[in-house]
N, C-alpha and C positions, 0 to 999 in steps of 0.2 A: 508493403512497408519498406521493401529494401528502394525499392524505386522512388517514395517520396520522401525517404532520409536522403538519397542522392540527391534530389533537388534540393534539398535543406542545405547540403553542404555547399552549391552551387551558389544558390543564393547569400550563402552566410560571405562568402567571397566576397560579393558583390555590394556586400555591408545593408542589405534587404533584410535581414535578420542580424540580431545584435547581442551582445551579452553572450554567457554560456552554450556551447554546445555538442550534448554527449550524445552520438548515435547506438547505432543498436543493431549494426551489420555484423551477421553472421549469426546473432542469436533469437532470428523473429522463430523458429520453430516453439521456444517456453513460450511468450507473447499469444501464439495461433492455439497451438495447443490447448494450454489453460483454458484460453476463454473458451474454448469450443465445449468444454468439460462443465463449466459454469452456468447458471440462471441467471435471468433478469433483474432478480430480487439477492443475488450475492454482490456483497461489496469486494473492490479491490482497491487495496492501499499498494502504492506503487513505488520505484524510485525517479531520482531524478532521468535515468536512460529510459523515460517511458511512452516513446513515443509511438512505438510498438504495441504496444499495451492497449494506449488509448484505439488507436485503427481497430485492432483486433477485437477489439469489447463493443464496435459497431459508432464510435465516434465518427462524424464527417470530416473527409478530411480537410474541409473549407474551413470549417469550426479551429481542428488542430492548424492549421497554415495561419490563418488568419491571428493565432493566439502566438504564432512563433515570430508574427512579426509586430505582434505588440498592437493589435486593432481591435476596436470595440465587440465588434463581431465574435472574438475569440470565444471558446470555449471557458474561458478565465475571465472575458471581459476585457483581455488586455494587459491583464497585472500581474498574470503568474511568467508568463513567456514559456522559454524551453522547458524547464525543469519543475514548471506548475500546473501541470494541464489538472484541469476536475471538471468533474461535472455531476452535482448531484442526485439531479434527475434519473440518470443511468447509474448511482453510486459507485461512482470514479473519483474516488480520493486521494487525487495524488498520485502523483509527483512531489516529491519530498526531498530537500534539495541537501539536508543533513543524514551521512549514511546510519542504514539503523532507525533515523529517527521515525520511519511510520511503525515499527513493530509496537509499541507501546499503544497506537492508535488502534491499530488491529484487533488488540487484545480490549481496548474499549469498546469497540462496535460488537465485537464476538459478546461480553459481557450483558451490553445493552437489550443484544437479541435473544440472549438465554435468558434475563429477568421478564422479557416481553412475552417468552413462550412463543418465538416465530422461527421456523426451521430452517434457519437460515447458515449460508458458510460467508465468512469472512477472508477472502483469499490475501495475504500480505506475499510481496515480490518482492526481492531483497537480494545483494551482492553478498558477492562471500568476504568481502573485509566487513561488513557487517557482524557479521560471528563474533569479530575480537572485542563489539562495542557490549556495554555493560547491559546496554538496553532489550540485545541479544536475549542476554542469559535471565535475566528478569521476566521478561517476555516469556521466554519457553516455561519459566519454574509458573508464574501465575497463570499462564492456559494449562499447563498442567494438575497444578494443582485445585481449578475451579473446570475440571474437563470443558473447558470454551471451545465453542465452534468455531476453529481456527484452521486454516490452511498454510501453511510455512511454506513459500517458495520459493530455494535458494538457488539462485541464478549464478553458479560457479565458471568464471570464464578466468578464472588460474589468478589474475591480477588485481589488487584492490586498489585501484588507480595504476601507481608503476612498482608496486610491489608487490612482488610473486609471491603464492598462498604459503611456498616452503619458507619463505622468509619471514613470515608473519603467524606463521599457527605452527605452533610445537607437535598437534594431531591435526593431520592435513583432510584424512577421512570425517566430512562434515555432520552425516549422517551420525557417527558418535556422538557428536554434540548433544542434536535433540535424543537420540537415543538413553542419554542421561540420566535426562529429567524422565526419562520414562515414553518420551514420544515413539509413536511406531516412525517409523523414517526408510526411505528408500531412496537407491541412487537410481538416475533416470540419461540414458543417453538424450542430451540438448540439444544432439544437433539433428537428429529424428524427429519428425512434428507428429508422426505417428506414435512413439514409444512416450513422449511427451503427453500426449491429452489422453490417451489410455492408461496411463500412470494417476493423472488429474483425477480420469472418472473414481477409480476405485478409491482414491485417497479422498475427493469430496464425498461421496457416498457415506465411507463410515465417517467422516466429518457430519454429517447430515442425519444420519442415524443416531445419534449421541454417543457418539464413540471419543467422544474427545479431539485433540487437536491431533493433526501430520503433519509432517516436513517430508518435502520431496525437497534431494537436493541434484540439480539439474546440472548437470556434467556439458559447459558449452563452452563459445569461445568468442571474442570480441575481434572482429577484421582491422579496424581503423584503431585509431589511437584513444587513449581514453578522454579528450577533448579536442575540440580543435586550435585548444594552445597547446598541447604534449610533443614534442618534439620527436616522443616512443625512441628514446636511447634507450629501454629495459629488458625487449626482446629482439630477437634476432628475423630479418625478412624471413629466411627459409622456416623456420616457425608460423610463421605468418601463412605462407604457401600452404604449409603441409595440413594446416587447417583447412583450406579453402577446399583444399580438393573433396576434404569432405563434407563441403558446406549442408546447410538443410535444405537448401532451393534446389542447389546441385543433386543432392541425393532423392530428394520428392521427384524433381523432375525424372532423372531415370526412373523412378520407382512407376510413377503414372504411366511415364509410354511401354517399359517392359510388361506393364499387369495389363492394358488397355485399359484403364481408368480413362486416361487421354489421349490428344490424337496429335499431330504437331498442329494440325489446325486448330486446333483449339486451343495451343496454348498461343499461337497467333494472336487468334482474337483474345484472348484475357491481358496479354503486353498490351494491346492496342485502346483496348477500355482501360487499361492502370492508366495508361500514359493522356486520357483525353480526359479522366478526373483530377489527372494531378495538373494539368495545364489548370480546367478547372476552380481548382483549389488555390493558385497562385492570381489569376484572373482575379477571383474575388477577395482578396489579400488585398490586393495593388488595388483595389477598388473600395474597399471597405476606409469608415471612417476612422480619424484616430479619438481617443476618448475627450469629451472636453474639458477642458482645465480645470472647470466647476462644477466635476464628479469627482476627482483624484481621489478625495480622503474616502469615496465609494466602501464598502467593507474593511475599511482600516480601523474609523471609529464608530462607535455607536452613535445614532442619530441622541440629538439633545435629549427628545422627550422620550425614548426608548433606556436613557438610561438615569429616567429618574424611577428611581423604586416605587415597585406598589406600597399603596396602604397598604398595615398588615392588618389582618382581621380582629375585628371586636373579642377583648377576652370572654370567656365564657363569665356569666355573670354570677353563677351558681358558684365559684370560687369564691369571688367576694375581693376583697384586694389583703396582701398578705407581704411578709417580709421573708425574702431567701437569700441565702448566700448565691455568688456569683457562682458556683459548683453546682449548685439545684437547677435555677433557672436556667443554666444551660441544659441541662438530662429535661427539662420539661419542655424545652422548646422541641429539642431533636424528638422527644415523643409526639408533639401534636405536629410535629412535621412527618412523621412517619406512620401515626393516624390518617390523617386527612390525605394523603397521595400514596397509593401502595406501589408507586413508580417510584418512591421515595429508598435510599438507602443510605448506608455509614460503611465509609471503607476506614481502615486506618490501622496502624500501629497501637497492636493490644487496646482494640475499641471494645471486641466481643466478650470473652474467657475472664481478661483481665479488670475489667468494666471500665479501661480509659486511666492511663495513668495518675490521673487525680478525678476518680471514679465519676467523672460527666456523664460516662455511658453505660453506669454501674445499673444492671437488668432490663434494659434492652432487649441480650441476647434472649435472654429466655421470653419476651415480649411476642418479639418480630422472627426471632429465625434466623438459624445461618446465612439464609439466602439475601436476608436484609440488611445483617449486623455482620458483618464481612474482616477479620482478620486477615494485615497481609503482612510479608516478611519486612522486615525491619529497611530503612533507606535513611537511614540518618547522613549518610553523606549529602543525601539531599537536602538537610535542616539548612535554611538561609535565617 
C-alpha cells in the first residue's frame, strides 16, 4: 500500500492522474488488519482515503492504477477515479467521496442481510470528523435499535481534513459516542496491524453471532497532508516526525525480525515483488484504453427500455371492481405488495403502531410483523 500510494503521488505530479488525491500513509495497518479479520461474503463501505482498503480486501492493483487514472480497465470502469473505487463482485462499496455519507449505506446492506437470514457483517470505515455529521448518530441509533450486522470502523487520525478533533468534538473519546446508543465499543492502537485485526476478529465475531452492531475506534495517524492541494499549515513537522517513528511498517518490521517471523531476506524479496507489480500496475494503466465517448452516460442513466415499468398484474377477479378512497387503495396496494414478495417491506415514520398518519398502513403491523412493518425515528428535517 505504502509503496503504490508513492507512486500515485509520483504520478499525480506528472498530471498521469488527475482530480482529487487523498492517500493513506501511515494508517495501512486499520486497512491490513480489518480485512485480514473479514470473509469474502462481508461487505465494506469505505471512504474516500480508500485506496488501502481496496489492495488490502485483495483488489488488483492494475484494476486500482488503472481506475486512478481514469481507464476502462478500472475497477470503476473509469468514472469513479480516486475516491470511487468498487467493486461488486468482491462487495467493495466504496469509496464515498461525502464524509459520513457511506454510514447510512451500511446500515442498508446490514438491514438487507438480517431480512435475508444470511450471516453476514457489514464493515463501514469512516474518519473521525464523521462523528460530528448527523448521519453518524442516525446510523448508530437505527443499528442499534434493529441489532444490524454492522461493524463501525472509526479511523481516528486526530484531524478531519485540517481541523483537530479538540477543535471539533466537545467529547474527544470517540468510543463514548457509540457507547451511547448502547454499542459495545473499543479503542484499538492504529498504528499496530496486529492489535488492529485481533481487535476486528472479536468485534466481527460477536457482530456475526447476532450480537448487534461494534465500533472499534482506531487510534492512527495520517503522514502526508490531507490532499495533495493542503498546503498542511494545521500541524506542526515535529508532530509529523514523532509519528513516524512509530509508524505501522516501522513497528511490524521490527516486530517480524526481533520474533523471527522474518529474515531481512526476506523482506528483500517482498520490496522487490511490491516494486515489479506496482511497475506492473502502471504498465497496464499507460496501456489500457480510455472509455469511449458512446458509453459515458454508462451507469448514470437507466437504459430506455429498463426504465419503462412493468405491467402491473391482473387484479384478482374475485374482487369484482369497486369504489375506494385514495386512503384504502393505497393500505391495499402496500398489502398485495407485501403478500406476493416476503422480500417486501415498509420502513417509515409512524407506518407500524400508529398505522401511517393518515392510516394508509393502518393493520399491517399486526398482518406482516415488526420485521416487515418497520417504525423508524422521526427525520422531518429531511421532508423536501
Amino acid at each position: 500500500i505504502r509503496r503504490f500510494e508513492a507512486k500515485c503521488a509520483e504520478l499525480y505530479g506528472q498530471e498521469k492522474i488527475r482530480g482529487f488525491l487523498h492517500l493513506y500513509d501511515g494508517e495501512e495497518a486499520n486497512a491490513v488488519g480489518v480485512m485480514q479479520a473479514l470473509t469474502p461474503d462481508d461487505a465494506i463501505v469505505a471512504t474516500y482515503r480508500e485506496h488501502g482498503h481496496a489492495l488490502a480486501r485483495g483488489r488488483p492493483p492494475t484494476a486500482v492504477m488503472a481506475e486512478m487514472y481514469g481507464k476502462a480497465t478500472g475497477c470503476s470502469h473509469g468514472h469513479g477515479g480516486s475516491m470511487h473505487l468498487f467493486d461488486a463482485a468482491h462487495r467493495f462499496y466504496g469509496g464515498n467521496a461525502i464524509v459520513g455519507g457511506g454510514l447510512p449505506l451500511a446500515v442498508g446492506l446490514a438491514l438487507a442481510d438480517k431480512l435475508q437470514g444470511r450471516a453476514r457483517v457489514t464493515c463501514c470505515i469512516f474518519g473521525d470528523g464523521a462523528v460530528a455529521e448527523g448521519e453518524f448518530h442516525e446510523s448508530m441509533n437505527l443499528a442499534a435499535l434493529w441489532t444490524l450486522p454492522v461493524l463501525f470502523v472509526c479511523e481516528n487520525n486526530l484531524y478531519a481534513m485540517g481541523t483537530a478533533l479538540e477543535r471539533s468534538e466537545s467529547v474527544t473519546d470517540l468510543c463514548r459516542h457509540a457507547a451511547s446508543y448502547g454499542i459495545a465499543a473499543e479503542a484499538v492502537d492504529g498504528m499496530n496491524v496486529v492489535d488492529v485485526e485481533a481487535a476486528t476478529r472479536r468485534a466481527a465475531a460477536a457482530v456475526r453471532a447476532g450480537g448487534g452492531p461494534r465500533f472499534l475506534e482506531n487510534r492512527t495517524y495520517r503522514f502526508r497532508a490531507h490532499s495533495m492541494f493542503d498546503a498542511e499549515l494545521y500541524r506542526d513537522k515535529a508532530e509529523v516526525e514523532a509519528w513516524k517513528r512509530r509508524g505501522p511498517i516501522v513497528r511490524f518490521r521490527e516486530w517480524t525480525l526481533a520474533s523471527g517471523t522474518l529474515h531481512p531476506d526476506d523482506l528483500d524479496a517482498i520490496e522487490a515483488e511490491v516494486a515489479a507489480a506496482i511497475d506492473a500496475a502502471v504498465a497496464f494503466a499507460e496501456q489500457s484504453p480510455w472509455e469511449p465517448v458512446e458509453s459515458l452516460l454508462r451507469d448514470v442513466y437507466a437504459p430506455a427500455a429498463a426504465a419503462v415499468a412493468a405491467e402491473p398484474a391482473a387484479p384478482d377477479a374475485a374482487m369484482g371492481r369497486r369504489r375506494l378512497s385514495y386512503r384504502d387503495a393505497v393500505r391495499e396496494a402496500l398489502r398485495e405488495a407485501l403478500r406476493r414478495d416476503a422480500r417486501v417491506f415498509l420502513m417509515g415514520e409512524d407506518v407500524g403502531r400508529y398505522g401511517g398518519s393518515y392510516a394508509c398502513s393502518k393493520g399491517l403491523l399486526a398482518e406482516f410483523g415488526e420485521e416487515r412493518i418497520r417504525d423508524t425515528p422521526l427525520c422531518e428535517s429531511g421532508f423536501v
